[in-house]
C-alpha positions, 0 to 999 in steps of 0.5 A: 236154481232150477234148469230143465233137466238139472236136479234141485236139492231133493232131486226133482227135475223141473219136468218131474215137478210140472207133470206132477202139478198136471197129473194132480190138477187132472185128477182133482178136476175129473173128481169134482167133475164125478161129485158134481154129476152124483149130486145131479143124479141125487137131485133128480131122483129126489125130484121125481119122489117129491112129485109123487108125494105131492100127487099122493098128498093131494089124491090123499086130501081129495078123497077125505083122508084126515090132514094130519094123516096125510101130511104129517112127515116130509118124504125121506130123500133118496138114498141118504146113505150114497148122497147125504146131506139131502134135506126135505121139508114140508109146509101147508099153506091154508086159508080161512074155512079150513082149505088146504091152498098149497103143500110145498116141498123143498128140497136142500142140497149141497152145492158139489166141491164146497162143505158149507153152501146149499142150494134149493128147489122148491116143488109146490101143489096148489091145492083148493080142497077143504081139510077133514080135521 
């Protein structure tokens, strides 16, 4: 039976037992507390690099580059190697007559502190801007 200051069959106070629940508790909440702030900071770099892309893209199509010049690969996220799991797509909307309608990026990322959920932010240029094949 467990007392405050007898000992159990190993040892261990009752006090020793729950100052190492609270020192683990402690320790594993300010690591998702760090995990979650590196993935804010991930998100926003990445943020900032889809916008210049997309901007790029479309000063790219503005002045007659050819289409597949211009969006042929998605931008790389930031710094694959310290935040992996960072995953960016491109898809062009177009209509009839050859015109680009919207580019759009997004941007897939792990949600901090689960291995299987993700999370998205979908950056978008609309675009009215005849495609040079």
């Amino acid at each position: 039976m467990w007392r405050l200051r007898k000992t159990n069959e190993h040892g261990y106070t009752l006090i020793t037992v729950i100052a190492a629940m609270f020192i683990f508790g402690t320790a594993s909440f300010l690591l998702s507390a760090v995990m979650a702030r590196s993935v804010q900071a991930a998100r926003v770099a990445n943020a900032g690099a889809i916008a210049g892309y997309l901007a790029f893209q479309e000063e790219q199509l503005i002045m007659g580059q050819p289409f597949d010049n211009v969006v042929s690969r998605a931008p790389a996220p930031v710094d694959e190697v310290k935040y992996p799991g960072f995953i960016c797509t491109v898809n062009v909307s177009t209509q009839s007559g050859g015109y680009v309608k919207k580019v759009t990026v997004t941007l897939t990322y792990p949600v901090p502190g689960s291995k299987s959920r993700q999370k998205q932010l979908i950056f978008y240029r609309s675009i009215d801007q005849q495609v040079n094949q």
